[in-house]
LOKE-24521 format. One record per residue (C-alpha): residue in one letter; x, y, z. Coordinates in Angstrom, 1 decimal. Last residue first. Example, Ala and Ser with C-alpha at 12.3 -4.5 7.8 and 13.67 -1.06 7.14 Angstrom:
ATOM|S|13.7|-1.1|7.1
ATOM|A|12.3|-4.5|7.8
//
This chain:
ATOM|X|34.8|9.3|12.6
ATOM|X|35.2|8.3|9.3
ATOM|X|32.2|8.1|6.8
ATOM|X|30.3|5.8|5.1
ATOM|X|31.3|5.1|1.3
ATOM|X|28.1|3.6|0.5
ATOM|X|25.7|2.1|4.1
ATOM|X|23.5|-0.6|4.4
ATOM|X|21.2|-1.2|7.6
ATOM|X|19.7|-4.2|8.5
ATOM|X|17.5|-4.9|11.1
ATOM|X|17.1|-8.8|12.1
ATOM|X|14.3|-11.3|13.8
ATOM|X|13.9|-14.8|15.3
ATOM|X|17.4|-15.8|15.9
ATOM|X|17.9|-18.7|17.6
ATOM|X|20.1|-18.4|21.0
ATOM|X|17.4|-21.1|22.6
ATOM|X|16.2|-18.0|24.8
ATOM|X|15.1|-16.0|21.6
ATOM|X|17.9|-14.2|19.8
ATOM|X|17.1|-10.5|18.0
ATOM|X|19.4|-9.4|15.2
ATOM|X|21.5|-6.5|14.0
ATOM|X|22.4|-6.5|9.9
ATOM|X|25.3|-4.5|9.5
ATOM|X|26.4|-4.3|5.2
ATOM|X|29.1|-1.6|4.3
ATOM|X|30.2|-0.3|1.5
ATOM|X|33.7|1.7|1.1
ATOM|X|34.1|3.0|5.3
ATOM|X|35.8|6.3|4.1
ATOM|X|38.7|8.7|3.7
ATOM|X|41.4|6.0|3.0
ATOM|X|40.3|5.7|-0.9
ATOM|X|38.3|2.9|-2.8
ATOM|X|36.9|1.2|0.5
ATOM|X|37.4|-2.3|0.9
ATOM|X|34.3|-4.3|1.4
ATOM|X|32.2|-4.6|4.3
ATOM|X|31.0|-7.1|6.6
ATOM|X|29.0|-7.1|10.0
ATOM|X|26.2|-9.4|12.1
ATOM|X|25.2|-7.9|15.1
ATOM|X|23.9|-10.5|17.9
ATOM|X|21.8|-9.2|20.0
ATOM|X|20.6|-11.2|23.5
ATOM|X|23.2|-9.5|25.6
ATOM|X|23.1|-6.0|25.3
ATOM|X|24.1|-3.9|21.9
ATOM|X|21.0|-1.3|21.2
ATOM|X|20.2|-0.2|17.9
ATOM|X|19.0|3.4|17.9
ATOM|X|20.2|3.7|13.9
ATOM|X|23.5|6.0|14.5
ATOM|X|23.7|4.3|17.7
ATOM|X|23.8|0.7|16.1
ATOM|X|26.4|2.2|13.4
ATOM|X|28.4|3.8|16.3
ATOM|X|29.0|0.8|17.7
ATOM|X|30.2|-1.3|14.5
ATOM|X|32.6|1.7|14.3
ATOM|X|33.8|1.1|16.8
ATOM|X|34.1|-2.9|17.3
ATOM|X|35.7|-2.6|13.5
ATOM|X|38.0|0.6|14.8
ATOM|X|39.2|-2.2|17.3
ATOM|X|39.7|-5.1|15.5
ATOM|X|41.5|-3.9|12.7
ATOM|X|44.3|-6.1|13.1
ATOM|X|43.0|-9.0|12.8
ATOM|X|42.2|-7.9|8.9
ATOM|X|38.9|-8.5|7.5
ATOM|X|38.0|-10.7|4.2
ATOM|X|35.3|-13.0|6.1
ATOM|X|32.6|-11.5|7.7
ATOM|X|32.7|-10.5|11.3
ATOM|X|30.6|-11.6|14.2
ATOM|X|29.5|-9.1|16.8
ATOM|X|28.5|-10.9|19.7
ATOM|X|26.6|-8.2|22.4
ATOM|X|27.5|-7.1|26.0
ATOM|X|27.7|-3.7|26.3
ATOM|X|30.9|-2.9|24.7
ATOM|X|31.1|-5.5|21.7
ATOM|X|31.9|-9.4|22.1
ATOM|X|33.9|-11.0|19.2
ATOM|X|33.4|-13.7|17.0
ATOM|X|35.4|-13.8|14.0
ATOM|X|34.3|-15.8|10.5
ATOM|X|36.1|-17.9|8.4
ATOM|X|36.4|-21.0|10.1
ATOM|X|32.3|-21.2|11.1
ATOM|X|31.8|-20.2|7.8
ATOM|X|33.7|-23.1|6.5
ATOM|X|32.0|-25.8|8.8
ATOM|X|28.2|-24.1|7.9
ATOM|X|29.0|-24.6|4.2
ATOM|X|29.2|-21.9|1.9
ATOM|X|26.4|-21.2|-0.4
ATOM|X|23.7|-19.8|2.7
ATOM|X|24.8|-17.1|4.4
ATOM|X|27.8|-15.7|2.6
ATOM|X|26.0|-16.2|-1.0
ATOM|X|22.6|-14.7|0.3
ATOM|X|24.8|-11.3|1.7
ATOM|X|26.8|-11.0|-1.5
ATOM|X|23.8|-11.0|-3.5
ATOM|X|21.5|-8.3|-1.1
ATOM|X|25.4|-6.8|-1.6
ATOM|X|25.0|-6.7|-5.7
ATOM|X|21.2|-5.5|-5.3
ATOM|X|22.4|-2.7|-3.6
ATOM|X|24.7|-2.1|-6.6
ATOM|X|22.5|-2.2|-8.9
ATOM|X|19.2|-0.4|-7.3
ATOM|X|22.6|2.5|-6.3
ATOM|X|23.1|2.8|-10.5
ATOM|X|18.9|2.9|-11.0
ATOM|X|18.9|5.7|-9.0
ATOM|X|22.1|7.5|-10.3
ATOM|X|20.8|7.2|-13.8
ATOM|X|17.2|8.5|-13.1
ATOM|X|13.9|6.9|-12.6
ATOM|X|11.7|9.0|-14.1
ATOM|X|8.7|7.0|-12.3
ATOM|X|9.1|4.3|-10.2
ATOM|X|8.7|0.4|-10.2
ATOM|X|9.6|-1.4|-7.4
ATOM|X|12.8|-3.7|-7.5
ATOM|X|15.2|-1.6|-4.4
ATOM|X|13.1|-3.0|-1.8
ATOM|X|11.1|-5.7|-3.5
ATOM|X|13.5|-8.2|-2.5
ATOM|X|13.5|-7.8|1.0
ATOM|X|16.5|-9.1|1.7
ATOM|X|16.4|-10.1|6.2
ATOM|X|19.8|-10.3|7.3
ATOM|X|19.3|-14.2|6.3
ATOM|X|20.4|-16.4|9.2
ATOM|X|16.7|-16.2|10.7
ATOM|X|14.5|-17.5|7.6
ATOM|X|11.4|-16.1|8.2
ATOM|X|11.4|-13.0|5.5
ATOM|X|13.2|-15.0|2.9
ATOM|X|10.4|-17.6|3.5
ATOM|X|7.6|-14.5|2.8
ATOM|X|9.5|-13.4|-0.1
ATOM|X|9.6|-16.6|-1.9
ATOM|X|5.9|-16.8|-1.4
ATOM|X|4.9|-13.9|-3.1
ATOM|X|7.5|-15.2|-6.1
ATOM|X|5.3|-18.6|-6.4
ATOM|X|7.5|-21.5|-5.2
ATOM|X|9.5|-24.0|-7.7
ATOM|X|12.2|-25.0|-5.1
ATOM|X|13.1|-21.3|-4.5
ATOM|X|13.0|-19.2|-7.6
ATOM|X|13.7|-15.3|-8.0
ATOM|X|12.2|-14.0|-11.3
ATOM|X|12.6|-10.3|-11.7
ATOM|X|10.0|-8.3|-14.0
ATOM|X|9.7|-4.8|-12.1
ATOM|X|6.7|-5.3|-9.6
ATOM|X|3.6|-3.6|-10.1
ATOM|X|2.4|-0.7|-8.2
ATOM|X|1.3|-0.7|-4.6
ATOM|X|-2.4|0.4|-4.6
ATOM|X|-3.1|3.7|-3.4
ATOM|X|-4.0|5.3|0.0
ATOM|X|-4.5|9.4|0.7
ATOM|X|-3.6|11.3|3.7
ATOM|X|-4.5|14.8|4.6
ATOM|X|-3.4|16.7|7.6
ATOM|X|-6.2|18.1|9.7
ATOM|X|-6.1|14.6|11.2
ATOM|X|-3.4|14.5|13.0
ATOM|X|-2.8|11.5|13.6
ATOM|X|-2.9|9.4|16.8
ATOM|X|-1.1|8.3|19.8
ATOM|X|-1.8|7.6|23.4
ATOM|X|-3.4|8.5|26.6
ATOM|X|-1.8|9.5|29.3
ATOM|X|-0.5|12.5|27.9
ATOM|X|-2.0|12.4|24.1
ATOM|X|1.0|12.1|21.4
ATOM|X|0.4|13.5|18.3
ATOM|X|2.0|12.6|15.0
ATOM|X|1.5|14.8|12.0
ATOM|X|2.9|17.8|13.9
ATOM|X|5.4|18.9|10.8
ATOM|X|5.1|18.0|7.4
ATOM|X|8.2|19.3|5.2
ATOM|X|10.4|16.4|4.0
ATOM|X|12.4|16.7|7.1
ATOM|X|10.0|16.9|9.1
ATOM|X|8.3|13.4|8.3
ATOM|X|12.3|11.8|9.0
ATOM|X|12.2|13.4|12.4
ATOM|X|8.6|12.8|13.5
ATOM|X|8.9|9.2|12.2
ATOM|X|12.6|9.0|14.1
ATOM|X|11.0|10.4|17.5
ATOM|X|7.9|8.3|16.7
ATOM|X|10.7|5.2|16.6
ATOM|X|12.4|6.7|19.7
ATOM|X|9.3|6.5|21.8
ATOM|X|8.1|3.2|21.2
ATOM|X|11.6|1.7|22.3
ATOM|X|11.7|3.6|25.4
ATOM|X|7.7|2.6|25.9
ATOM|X|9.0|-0.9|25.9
ATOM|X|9.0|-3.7|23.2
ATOM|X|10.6|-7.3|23.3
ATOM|X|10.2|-9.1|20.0
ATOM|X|8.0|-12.6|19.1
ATOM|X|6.8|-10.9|15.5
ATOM|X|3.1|-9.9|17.4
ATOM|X|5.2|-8.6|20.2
ATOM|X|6.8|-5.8|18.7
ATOM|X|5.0|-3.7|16.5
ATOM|X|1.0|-4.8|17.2
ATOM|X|2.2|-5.8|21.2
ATOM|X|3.6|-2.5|21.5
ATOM|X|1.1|0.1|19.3
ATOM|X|-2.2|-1.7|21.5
ATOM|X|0.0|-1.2|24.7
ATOM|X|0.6|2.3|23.7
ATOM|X|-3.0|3.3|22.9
ATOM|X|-4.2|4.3|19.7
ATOM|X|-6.3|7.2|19.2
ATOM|X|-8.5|7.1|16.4
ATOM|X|-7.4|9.5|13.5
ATOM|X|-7.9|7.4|10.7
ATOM|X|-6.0|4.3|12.1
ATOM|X|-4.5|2.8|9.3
ATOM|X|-1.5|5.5|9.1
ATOM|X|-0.6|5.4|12.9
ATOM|X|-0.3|1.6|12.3
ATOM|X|1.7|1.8|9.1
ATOM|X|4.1|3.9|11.0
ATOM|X|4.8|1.6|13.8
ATOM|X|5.2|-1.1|10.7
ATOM|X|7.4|1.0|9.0
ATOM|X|9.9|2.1|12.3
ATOM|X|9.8|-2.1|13.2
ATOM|X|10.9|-2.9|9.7
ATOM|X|13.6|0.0|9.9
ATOM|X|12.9|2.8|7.3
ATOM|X|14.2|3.8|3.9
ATOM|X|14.6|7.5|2.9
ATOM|X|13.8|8.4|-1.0
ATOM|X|14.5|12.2|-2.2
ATOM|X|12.6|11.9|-5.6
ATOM|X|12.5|16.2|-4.8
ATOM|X|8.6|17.7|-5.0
ATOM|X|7.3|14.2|-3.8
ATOM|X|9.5|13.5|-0.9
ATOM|X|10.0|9.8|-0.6
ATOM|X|9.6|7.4|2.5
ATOM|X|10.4|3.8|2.0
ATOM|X|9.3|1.0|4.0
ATOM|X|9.6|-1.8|1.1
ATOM|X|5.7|-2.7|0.6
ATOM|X|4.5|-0.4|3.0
ATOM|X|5.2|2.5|0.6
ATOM|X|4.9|6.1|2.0
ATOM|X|4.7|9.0|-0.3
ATOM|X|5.0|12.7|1.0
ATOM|X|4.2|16.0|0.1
ATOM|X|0.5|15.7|-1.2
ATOM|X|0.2|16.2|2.5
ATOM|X|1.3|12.6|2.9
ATOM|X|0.5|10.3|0.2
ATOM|X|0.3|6.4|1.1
ATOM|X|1.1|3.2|-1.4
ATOM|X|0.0|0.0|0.0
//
């Protein structure tokens, strides 16, 4: 489902991206950030309460939510919507809850079609590849729609950035699921971050970087309000960087274990040429 903001802003549910209208500028939200926002947009103005927004974000997909977490997701929505010009969209109610602002118009459309891409899993309908992609907890999560949909006017640099984020989406598949589990165990790096999460590194990284890895891998999660306690683990690979003056591209996905040490859902987060500290 396609929403327009204001006749401002355009919100696809599909891939939870946010793009300004007047500019093409696209911004791509966290799962948990899209489906908080797909909430506030179904509700038409009715107040929702925070324990109705926590279990529908959070506990529905088997994840721990608090009113902490709740509250820096609207602070990111409220951010990201001000950026693009709409202010005060979300209200928050002392005591009470959340809703909309309903001065503020917002319209729904259908998603449109895919771009023609076959992806095929033991003979399964493309809907369905998606939804096993979705549930399989050593992917970091590819949603393969994300950088697929069709657009209008797509420029050069656009379709340029669908390439090559559709290169890493490729890398990341190949890592996690072409190699056997007895080599990726003897070519990855386990090591535990400040504040008690495993980080574990992708082949192709020096021992010797170890600790501007564990920092920058920490200020990644606090860039995206990703917390590292025990019960995360963060997975992490990049490739070299063409000068000294950056990150080169860059691939975090941080995941949630259950109590067996499984993981049962990730947040990824990929970055071009990110910069130093």
């Amino acid at each position: 489902m396609i929403y327009i903001i204001d006749d401002q802003i355009s919100y696809n549910s599909d891939d939870c991206t946010l793009s300004h209208l007047p500019t093409q500028e696209m911004l791509s939200l966290s799962i948990s950030s899209g489906r908080l926002f797909e909430q506030l947009l179904n509700s038409e103005g009715e107040i929702l309460s925070r324990d109705s927004l926590l279990t529908e974000v959070w506990d529905k997909y088997g994840l721990r939510g608090s009113n902490s977490n709740l509250n820096q997701y609207l602070s990111i929505l409220r951010r990201a919507l001000a950026a693009y010009g709409c202010e005060n969209l979300i209200i928050t109610i002392p005591k009470i809850g959340i809703r909309l602002n309903t001065e503020i118009k917002i319209e729904r459309e259908s998603s449109p079609a895919f771009v023609a891409m076959q992806v095929q899993v033991d003979e399964m309908p493309a809907k369905q590849v998606v939804s096993v992609a979705d549930s399989q907890p050593m992917l970091p999560d590819p949603v393969i729609a994300e950088h697929v949909v069709e657009k209008p006017a797509l420029n050069l640099g656009q379709l340029l950035l669908a390439l090559i984020m559709l290169v890493l989406l490729g890398s990341a598949l190949w890592y996690f699921t072409v190699r056997q589990p007895a080599e990726k165990s003897a070519s990855m790096s386990n090591i535990k971050l400040e504040g008690g999460c495993e980080a574990v590194i992708i082949p192709g990284l020096e021992v010797f970087e170890q600790k501007s890895l564990e920092k920058q891998i920490l200020e990644m999660l606090k860039e995206n309000n990703q917390s590292c306690v025990p019960g995360r683990r963060i997975y992490f690979d990049k490739n070299t960087a063409f000068t000294t003056k950056d990150y080169g591209r860059t691939i975090l996905s941080a995941c949630n274990l259950n109590s067996s040490g499984h993981i049962v859902s990730c947040d990824n987060f990929y970055y071009l040429d990110w910069r130093m500290f």
